[in-house]
SERO-4910 file (N, C-alpha, C, O; in steps of 0.05 Angstrom, whole numbers):
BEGIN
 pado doro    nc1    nc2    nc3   cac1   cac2   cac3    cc1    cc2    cc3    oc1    oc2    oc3
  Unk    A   -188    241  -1336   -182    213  -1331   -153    209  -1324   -146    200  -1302
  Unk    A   -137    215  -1342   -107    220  -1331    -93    228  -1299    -75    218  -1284
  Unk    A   -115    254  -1297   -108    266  -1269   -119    243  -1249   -104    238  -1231
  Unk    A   -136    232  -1249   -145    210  -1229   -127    192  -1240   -107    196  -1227
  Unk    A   -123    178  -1253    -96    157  -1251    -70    170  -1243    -57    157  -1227
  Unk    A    -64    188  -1248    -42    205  -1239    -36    216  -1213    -15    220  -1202
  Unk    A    -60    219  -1206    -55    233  -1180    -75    217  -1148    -66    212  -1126
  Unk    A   -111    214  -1160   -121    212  -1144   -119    183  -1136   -117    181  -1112
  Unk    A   -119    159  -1149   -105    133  -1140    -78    120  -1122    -75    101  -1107
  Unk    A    -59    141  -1134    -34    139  -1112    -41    147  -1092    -31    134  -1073
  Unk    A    -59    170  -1085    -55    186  -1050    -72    162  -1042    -64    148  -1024
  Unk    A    -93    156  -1053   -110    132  -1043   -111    104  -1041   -129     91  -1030
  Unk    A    -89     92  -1052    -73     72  -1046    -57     79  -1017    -62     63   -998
  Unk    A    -37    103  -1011    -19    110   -998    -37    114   -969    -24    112   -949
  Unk    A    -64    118   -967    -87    131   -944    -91    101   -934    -89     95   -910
  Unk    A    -98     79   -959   -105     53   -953    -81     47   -934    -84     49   -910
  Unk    A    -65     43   -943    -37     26   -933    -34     34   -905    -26     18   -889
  Unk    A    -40     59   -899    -35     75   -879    -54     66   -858    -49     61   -834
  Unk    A    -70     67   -867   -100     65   -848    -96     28   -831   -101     21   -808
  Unk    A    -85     13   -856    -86    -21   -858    -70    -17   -839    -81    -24   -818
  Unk    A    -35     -5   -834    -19     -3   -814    -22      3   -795    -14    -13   -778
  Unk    A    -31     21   -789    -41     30   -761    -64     15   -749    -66     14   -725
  Unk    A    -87      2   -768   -101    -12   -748    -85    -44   -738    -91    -57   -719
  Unk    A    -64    -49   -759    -41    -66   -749    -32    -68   -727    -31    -87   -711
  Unk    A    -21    -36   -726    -13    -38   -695    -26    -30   -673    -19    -33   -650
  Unk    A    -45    -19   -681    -61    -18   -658    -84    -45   -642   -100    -44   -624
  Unk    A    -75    -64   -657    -78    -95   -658    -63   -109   -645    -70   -128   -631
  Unk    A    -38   -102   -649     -7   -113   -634    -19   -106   -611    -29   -124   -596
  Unk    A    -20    -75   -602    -18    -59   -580    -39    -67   -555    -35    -63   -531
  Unk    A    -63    -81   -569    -85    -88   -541    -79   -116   -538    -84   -126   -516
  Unk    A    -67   -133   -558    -65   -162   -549    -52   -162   -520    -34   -148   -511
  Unk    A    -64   -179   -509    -56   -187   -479    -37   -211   -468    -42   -234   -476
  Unk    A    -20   -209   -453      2   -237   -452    -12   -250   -442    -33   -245   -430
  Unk    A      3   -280   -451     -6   -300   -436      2   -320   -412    -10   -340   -403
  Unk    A     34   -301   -405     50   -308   -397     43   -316   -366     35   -297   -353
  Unk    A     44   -346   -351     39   -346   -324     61   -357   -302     52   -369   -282
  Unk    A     89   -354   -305    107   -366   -296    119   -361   -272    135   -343   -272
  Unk    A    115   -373   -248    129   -369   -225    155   -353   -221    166   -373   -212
  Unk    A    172   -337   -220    192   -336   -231    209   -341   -198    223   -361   -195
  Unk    A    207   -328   -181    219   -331   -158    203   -334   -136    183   -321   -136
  Unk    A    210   -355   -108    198   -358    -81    219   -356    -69    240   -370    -74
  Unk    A    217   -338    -48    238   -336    -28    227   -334      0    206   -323      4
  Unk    A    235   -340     12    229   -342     50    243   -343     68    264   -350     58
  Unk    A    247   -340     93    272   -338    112    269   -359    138    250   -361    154
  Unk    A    294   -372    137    288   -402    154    293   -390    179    294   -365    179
  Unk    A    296   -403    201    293   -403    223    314   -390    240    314   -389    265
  Unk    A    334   -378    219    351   -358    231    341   -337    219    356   -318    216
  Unk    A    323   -335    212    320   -305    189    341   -302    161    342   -280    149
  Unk    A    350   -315    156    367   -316    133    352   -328     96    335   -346     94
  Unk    A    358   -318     82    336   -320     54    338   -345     47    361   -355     46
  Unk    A    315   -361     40    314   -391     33    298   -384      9    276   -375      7
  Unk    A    314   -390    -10    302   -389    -42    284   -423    -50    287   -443    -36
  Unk    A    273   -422    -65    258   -452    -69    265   -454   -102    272   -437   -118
  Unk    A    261   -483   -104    269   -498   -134    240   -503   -145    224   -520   -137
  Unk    A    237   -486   -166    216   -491   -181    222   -503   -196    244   -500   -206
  Unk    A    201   -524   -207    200   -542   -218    180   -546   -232    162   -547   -216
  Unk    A    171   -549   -256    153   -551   -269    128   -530   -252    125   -505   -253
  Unk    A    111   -553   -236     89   -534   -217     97   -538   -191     81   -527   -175
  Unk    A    114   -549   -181    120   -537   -159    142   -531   -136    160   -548   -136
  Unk    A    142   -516   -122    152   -500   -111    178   -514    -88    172   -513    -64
  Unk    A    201   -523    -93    201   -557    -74    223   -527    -55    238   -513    -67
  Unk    A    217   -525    -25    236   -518      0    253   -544     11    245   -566     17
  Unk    A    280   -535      9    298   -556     24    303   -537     48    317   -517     51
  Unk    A    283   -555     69    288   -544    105    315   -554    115    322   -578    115
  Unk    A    332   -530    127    353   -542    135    336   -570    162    316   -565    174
  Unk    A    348   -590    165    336   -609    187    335   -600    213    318   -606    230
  Unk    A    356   -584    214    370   -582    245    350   -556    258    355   -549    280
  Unk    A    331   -544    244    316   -519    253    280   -530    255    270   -548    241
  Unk    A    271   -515    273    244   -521    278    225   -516    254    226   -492    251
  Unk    A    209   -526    236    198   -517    219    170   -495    231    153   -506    244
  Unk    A    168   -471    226    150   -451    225    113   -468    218    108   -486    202
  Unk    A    101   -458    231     69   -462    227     68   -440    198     56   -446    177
  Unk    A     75   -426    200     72   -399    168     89   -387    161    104   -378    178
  Unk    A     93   -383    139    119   -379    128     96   -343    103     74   -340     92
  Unk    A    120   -330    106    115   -301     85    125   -300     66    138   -279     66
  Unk    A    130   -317     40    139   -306     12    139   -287      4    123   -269      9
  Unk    A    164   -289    -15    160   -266    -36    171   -279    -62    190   -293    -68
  Unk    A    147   -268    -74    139   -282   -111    145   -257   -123    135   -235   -120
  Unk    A    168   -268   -143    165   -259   -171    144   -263   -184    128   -274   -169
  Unk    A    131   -259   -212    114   -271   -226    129   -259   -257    148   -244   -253
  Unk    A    121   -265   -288    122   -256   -319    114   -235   -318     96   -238   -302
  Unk    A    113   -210   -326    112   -181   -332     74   -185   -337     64   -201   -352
  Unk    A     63   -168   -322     29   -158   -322     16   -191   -316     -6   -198   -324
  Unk    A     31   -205   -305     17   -226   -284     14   -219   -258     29   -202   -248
  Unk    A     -4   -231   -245     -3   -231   -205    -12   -260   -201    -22   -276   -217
  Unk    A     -6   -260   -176     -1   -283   -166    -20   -284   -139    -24   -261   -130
  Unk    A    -32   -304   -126    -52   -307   -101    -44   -343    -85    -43   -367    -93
  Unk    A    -41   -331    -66    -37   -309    -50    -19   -290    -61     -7   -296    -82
  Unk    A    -14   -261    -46      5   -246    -62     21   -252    -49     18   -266    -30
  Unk    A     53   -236    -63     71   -235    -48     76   -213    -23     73   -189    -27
  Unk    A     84   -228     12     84   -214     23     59   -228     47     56   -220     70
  Unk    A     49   -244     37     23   -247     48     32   -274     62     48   -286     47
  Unk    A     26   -289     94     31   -301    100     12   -328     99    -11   -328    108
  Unk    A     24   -351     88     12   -378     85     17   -403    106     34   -403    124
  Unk    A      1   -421     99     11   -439    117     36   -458    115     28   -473     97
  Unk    A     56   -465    121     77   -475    108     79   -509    118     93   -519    136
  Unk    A     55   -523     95     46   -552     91     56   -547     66     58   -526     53
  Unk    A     64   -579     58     58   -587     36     27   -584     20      5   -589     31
  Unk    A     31   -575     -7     12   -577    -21     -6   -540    -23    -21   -534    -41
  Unk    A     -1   -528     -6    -14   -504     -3      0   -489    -28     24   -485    -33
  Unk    A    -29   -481    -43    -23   -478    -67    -13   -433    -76    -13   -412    -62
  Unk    A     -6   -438   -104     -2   -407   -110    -17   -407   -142    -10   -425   -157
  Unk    A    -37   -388   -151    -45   -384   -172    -38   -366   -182    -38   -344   -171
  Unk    A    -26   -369   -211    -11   -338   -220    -32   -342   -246    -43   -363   -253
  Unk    A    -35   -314   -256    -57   -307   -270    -44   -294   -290    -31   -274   -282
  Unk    A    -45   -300   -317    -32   -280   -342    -45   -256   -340    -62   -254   -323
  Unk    A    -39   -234   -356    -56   -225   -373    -80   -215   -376    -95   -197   -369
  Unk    A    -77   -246   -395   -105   -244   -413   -124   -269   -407   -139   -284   -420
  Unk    A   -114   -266   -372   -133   -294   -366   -127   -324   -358   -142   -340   -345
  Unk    A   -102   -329   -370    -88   -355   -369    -82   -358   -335    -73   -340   -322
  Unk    A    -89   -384   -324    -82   -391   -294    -55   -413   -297    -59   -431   -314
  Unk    A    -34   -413   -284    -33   -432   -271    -23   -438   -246    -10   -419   -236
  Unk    A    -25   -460   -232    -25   -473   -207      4   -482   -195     16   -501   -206
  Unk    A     15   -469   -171     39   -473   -168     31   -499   -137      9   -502   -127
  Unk    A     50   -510   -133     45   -532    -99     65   -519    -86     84   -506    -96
  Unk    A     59   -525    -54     92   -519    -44     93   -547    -41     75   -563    -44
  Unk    A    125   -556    -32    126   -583    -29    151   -580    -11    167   -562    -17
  Unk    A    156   -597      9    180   -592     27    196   -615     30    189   -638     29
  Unk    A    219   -607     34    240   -627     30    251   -625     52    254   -601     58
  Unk    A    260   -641     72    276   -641     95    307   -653     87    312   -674     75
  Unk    A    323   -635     98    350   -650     83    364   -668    105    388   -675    105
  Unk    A    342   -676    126    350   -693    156    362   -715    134    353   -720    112
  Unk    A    380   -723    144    402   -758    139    381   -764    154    371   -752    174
  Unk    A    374   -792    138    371   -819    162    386   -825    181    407   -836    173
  Unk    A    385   -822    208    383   -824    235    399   -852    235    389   -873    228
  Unk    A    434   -849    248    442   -876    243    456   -880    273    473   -867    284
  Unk    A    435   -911    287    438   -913    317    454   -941    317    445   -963    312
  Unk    A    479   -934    325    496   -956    332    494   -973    362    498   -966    385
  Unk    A    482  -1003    348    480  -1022    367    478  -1040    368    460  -1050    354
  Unk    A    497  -1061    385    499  -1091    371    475  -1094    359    454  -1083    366
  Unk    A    480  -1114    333    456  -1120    321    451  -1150    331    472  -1161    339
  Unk    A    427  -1167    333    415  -1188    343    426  -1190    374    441  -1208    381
  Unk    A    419  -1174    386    426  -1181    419    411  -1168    431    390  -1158    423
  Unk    A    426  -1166    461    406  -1151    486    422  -1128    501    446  -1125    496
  Unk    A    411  -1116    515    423  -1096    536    399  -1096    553    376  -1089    547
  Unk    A    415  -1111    588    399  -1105    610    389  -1080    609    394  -1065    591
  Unk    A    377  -1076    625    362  -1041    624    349  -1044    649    342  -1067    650
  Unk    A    339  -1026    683    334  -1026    697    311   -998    693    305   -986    673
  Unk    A    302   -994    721    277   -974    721    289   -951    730    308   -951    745
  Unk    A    277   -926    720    293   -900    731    330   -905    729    347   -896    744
  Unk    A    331   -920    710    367   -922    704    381   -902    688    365   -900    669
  Unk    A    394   -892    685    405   -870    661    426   -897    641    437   -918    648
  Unk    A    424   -884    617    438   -896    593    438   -871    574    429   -848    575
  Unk    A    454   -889    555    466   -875    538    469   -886    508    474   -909    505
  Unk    A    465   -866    483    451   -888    457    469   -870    437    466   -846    435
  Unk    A    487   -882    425    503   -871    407    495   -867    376    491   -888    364
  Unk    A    493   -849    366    474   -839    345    483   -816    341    491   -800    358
  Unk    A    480   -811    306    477   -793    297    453   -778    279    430   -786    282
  Unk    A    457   -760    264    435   -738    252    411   -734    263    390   -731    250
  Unk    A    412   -734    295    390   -735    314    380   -708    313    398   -691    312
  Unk    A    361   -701    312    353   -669    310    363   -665    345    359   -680    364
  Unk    A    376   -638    345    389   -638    377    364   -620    397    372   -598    404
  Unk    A    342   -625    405    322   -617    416    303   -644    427    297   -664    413
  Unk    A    295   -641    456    281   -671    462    249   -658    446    231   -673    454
  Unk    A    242   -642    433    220   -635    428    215   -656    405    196   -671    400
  Unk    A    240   -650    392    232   -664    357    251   -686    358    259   -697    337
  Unk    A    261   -694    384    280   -724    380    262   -740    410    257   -727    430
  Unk    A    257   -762    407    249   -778    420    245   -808    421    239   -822    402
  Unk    A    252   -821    456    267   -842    453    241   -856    470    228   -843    487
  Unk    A    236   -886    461    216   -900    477    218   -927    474    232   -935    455
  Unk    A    207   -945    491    202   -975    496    186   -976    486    168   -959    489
  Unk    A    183  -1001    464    164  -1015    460    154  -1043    470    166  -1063    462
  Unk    A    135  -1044    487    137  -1069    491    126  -1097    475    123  -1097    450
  Unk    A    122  -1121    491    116  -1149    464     90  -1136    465     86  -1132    440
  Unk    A     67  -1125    477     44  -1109    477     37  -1090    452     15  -1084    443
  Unk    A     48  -1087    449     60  -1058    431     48  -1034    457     40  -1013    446
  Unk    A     46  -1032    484     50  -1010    495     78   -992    484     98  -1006    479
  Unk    A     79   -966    480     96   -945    484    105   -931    501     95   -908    502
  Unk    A    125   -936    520    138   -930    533    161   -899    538    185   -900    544
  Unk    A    149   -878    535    178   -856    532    191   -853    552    183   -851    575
  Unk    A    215   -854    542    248   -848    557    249   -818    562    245   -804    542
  Unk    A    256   -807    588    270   -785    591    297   -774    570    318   -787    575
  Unk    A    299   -761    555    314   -744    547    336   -732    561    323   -719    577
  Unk    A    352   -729    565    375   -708    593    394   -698    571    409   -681    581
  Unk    A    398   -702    552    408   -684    527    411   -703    509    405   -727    509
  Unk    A    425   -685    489    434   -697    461    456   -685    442    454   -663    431
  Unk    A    475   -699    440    498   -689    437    505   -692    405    485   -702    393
  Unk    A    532   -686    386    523   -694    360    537   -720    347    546   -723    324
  Unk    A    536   -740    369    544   -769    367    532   -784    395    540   -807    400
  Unk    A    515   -770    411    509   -791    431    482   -781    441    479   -757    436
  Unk    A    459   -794    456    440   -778    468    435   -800    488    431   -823    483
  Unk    A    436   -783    523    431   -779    543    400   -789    555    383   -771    554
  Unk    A    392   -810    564    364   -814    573    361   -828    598    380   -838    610
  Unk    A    340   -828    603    334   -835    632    310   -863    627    288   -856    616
  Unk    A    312   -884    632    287   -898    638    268   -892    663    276   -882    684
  Unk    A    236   -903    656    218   -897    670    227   -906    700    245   -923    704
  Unk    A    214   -893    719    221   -901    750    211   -929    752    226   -947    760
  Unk    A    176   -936    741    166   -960    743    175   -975    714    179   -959    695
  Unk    A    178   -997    710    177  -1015    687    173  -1043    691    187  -1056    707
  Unk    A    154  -1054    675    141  -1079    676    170  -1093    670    191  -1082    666
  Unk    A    164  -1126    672    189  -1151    668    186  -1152    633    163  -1149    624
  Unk    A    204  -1156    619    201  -1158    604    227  -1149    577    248  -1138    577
  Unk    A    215  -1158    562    232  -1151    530    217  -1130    519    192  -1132    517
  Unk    A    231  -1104    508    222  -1084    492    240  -1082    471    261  -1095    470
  Unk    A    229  -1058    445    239  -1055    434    248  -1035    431    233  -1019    443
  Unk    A    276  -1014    415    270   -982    424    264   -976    397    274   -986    376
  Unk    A    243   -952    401    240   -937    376    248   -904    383    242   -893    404
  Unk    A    260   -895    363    272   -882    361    263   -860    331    265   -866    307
  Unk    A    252   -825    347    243   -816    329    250   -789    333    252   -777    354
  Unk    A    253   -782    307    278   -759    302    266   -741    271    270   -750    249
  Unk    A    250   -712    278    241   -707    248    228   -718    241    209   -722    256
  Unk    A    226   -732    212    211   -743    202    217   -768    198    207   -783    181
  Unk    A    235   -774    213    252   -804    213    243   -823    235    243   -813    257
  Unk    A    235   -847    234    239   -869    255    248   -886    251    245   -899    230
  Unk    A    263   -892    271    288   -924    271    275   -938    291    262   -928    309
  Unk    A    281   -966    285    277   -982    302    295  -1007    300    289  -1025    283
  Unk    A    319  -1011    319    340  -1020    324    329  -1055    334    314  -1063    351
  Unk    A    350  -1070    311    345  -1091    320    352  -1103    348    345  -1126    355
  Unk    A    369  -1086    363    372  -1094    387    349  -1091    411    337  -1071    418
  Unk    A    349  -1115    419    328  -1109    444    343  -1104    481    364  -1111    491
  Unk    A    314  -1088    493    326  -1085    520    308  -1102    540    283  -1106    542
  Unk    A    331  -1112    556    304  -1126    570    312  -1131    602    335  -1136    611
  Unk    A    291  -1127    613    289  -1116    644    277  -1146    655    256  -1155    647
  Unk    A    292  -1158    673    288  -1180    693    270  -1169    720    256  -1176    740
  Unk    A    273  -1161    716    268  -1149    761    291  -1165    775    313  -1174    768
  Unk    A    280  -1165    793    291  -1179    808    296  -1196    810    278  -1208    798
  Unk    A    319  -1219    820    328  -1249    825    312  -1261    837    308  -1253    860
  Unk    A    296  -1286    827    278  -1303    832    293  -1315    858    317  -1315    861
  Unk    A    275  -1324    873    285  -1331    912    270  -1353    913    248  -1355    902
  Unk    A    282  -1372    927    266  -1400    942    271  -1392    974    291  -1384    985
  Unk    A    249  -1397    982    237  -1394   1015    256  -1425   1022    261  -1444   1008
  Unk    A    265  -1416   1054    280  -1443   1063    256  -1463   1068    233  -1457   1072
  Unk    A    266  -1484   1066    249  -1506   1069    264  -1522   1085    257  -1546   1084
  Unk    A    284  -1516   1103    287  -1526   1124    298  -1558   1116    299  -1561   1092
  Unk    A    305  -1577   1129    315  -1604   1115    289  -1613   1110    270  -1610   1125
  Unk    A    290  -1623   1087    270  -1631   1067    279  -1662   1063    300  -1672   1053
  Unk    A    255  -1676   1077    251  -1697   1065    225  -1719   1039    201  -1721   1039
  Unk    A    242  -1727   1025    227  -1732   1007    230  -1758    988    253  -1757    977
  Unk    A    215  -1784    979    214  -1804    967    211  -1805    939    201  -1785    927
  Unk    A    221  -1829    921    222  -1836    893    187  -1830    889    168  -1831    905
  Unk    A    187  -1824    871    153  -1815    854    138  -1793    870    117  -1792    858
  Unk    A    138  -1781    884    132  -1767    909    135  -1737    892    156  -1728    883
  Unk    A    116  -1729    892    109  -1699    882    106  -1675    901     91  -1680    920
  Unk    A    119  -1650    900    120  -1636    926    128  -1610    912    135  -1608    889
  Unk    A    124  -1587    934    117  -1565    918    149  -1532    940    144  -1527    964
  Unk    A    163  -1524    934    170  -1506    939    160  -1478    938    145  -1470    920
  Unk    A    171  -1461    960    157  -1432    955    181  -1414    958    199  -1414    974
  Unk    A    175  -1395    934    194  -1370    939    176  -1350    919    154  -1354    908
  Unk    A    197  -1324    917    194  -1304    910    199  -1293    877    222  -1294    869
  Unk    A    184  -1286    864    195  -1274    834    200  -1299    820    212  -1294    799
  Unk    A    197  -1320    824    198  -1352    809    184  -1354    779    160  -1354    773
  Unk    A    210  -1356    762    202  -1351    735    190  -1379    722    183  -1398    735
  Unk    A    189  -1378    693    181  -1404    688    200  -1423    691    221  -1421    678
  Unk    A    195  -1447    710    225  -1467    717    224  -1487    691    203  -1497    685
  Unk    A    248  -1493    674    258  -1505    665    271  -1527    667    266  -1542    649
  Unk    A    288  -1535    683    294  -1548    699    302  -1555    732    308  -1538    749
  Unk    A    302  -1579    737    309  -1573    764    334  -1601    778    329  -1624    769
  Unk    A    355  -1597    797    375  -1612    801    381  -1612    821    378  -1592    836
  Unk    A    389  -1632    828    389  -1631    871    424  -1631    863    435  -1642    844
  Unk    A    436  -1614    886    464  -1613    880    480  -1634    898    470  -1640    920
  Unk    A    505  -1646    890    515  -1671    901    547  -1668    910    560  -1675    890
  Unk    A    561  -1662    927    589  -1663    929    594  -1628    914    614  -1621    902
  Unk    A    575  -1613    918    584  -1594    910    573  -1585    877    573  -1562    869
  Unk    A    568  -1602    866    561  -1602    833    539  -1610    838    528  -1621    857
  Unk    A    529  -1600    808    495  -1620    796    498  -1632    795    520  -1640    787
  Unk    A    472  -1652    808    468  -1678    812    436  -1692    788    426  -1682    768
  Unk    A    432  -1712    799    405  -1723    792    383  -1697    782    382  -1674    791
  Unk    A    371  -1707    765    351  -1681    761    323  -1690    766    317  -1714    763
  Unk    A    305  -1669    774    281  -1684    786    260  -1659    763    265  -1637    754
  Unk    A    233  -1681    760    213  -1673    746    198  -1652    744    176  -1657    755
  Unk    A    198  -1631    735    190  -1599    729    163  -1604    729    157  -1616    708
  Unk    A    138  -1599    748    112  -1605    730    103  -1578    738     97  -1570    715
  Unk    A     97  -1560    752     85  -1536    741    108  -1511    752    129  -1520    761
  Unk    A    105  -1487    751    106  -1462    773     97  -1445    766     90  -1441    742
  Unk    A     92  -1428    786     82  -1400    786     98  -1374    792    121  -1377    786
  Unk    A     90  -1345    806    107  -1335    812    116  -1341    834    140  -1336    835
  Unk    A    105  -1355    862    112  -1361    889    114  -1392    884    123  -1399    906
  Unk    A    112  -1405    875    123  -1436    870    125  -1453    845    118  -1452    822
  Unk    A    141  -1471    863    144  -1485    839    144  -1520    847    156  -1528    867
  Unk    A    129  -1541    827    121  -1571    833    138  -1578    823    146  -1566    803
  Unk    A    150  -1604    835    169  -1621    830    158  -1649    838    143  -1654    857
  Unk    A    170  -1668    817    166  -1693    824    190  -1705    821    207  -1698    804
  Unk    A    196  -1731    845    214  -1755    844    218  -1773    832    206  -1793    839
  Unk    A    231  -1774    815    234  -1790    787    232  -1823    807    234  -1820    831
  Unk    A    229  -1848    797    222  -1870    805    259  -1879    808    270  -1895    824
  Unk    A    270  -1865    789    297  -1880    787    317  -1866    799    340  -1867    791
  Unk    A    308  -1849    821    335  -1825    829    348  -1842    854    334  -1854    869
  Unk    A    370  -1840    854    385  -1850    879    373  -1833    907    366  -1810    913
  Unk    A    376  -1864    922    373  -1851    942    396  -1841    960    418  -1850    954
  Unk    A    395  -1824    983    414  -1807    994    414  -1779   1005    394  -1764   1002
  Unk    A    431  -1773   1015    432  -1734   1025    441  -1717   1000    459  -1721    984
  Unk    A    427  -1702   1001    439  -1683    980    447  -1659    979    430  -1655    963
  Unk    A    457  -1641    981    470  -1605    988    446  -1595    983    439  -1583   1003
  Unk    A    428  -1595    964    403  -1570    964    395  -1576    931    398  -1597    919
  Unk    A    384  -1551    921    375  -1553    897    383  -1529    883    390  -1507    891
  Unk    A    379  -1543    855    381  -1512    835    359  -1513    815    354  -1534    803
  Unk    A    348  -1497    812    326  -1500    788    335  -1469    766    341  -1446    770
  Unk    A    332  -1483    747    332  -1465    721    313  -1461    706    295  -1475    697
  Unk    A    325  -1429    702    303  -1424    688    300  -1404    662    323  -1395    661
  Unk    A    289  -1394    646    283  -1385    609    267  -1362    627    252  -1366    646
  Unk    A    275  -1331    614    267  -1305    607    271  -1297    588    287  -1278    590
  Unk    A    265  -1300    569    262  -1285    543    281  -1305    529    277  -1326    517
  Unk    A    310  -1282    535    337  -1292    521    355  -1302    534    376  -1311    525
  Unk    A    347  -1299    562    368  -1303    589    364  -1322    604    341  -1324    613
  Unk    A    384  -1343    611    383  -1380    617    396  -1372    643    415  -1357    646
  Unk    A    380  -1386    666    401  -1375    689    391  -1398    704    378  -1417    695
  Unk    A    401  -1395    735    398  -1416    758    392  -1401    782    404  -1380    787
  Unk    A    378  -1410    796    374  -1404    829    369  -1432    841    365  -1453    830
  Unk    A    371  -1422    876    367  -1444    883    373  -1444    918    369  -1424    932
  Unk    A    378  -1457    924    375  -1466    954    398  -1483    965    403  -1505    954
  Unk    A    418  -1474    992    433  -1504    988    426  -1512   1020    434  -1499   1040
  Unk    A    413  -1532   1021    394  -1534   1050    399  -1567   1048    395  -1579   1027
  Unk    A    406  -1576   1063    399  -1614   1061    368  -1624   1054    348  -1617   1066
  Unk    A    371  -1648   1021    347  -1657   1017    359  -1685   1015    379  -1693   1003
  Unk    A    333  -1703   1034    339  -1728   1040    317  -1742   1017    293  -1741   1017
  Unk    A    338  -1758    995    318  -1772    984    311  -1803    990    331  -1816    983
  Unk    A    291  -1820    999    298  -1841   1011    277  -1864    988    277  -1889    991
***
């Protein structure tokens, strides 16, 4: 009895302990990580030079320089936490959208979900131009639009009319400089007020200044000495005749008497003889007239006899 307390209980306590330890660590030894952490994305921008990305929680944010074309696919290379992989792998070429995702996989099974997400570091696009006004503008005219952080390419910078229609109008391009860009208007262009929009990257401006194209100077056909009576309604003809606003027979050289506006068109325009206009010779006429923003006069200086 002695010898077994003495001897055979210690080695067998010492066998236990031993046996308990090692299946300890051989317990440590199969557990599996769970570790799933992005650790690095890297890619090469449009010079070939390394563009690292800012991870962030889940995802992946690229700051594109503005001034370079962005790629249809881009080839990472992923780090991942020690006995993780990642899918796509690294090396493997993706599409380079927002949102196209990366799954890194622990272990022992654990997923998670990375985004890409892209950042353009384009400035807002800043186009200097009176504000609340106009600039004539003609057809097939060249101009010139002072601006900056314009992407310098007519591919990804582009200039256009808008009209009161909302038709879209594009401007020729002829360069772009890194404070001014170079354009051409259309050969044909309707009469009218547009607006310009202006699109650059992922940016569009649209400048409160408007452009606006007259055509041509509205014309009155001679009418030869014109005679004509108090209340007596009568009709002139000319060319490009906008909407008439008013109308004034001229006297000694100056406006005179004004006579009654009742319709026009583009080739004429009706006038009536007020009951109370003096009678007499007069130098000719002027009629005025409203385009948009622009108040002007034409007219005729021909003898009109009012009797």
């Amino acid at each position: 009895m002695n010898i077994f307390r003495k001897y055979i209980l210690p080695c067998a306590a010492v066998l236990f302990l031993t046996a308990a330890f090692l299946l300890q660590a051989c317990t440590k030894e199969t557990a599996k990580l769970p570790y799933t952490q992005l650790e690095s994305f890297t890619i090469a921008d449009a010079a070939g030079k390394p563009l690292s990305a800012a991870i962030t929680g889940q995802d992946i944010v690229i700051y594109w320089p503005y001034e370079q074309t962005m790629p249809a696919t881009i080839t990472p290379q992923l780090t991942v936490t020690d006995k993780a992989t990642v899918a796509p792998a690294s090396g493997v070429a993706v599409p380079f959208v927002a949102g196209t995702s990366f799954t890194v996989t622990a272990e022992n099974g654990t997923t998670t979900q990375y985004h890409l997400k892209i950042v353009s570091s384009q400035p807002q696009p800043v186009i200097n131009l009176p504000a609340g006004s106009f600039i004539n503008t003609f057809p097939g005219s060249p101009g010139r639009l002072s601006a900056y952080y314009l992407l310098p390419d007519a591919v990804r910078t582009k200039l256009s009319f808008i009209s009161t229609k909302g038709d879209k109008i594009p401007l020729r391009i002829d360069s772009i400089r890194r404070d001014m860009v170079y354009y051409t208007t259309p050969a044909t262009l309707d009469t009218g007020m547009y607006k310009l929009m202006v699109q650059s990257g992922n940016h569009t401006v649209n400048p409160a200044t408007m452009f606006l194209y007259m055509g041509e100077a509205p014309e009155l056909d001679t009418y030869g000495d014109l005679r004509i009576k108090k209340g007596q309604t009568f009709t002139l003809k000319g060319q490009r005749i906008k909407t008439i606003k008013t109308a004034q027979l001229l006297a000694n050289g100056d406006l005179g008497p004004s006579l009654e506006v009742v319709g026009s068109t583009a080739t004429t325009v009706t006038l009536r003889v007020p009951d109370n206009m003096p009678a007499g010779t007069y130098d000719g006429i002027f009629l005025g007239y409203r385009f948009y923003l622009i108040e002007d006069v034409f007219g005729a200086e021909s003898p009109i006899v009012v009797e």
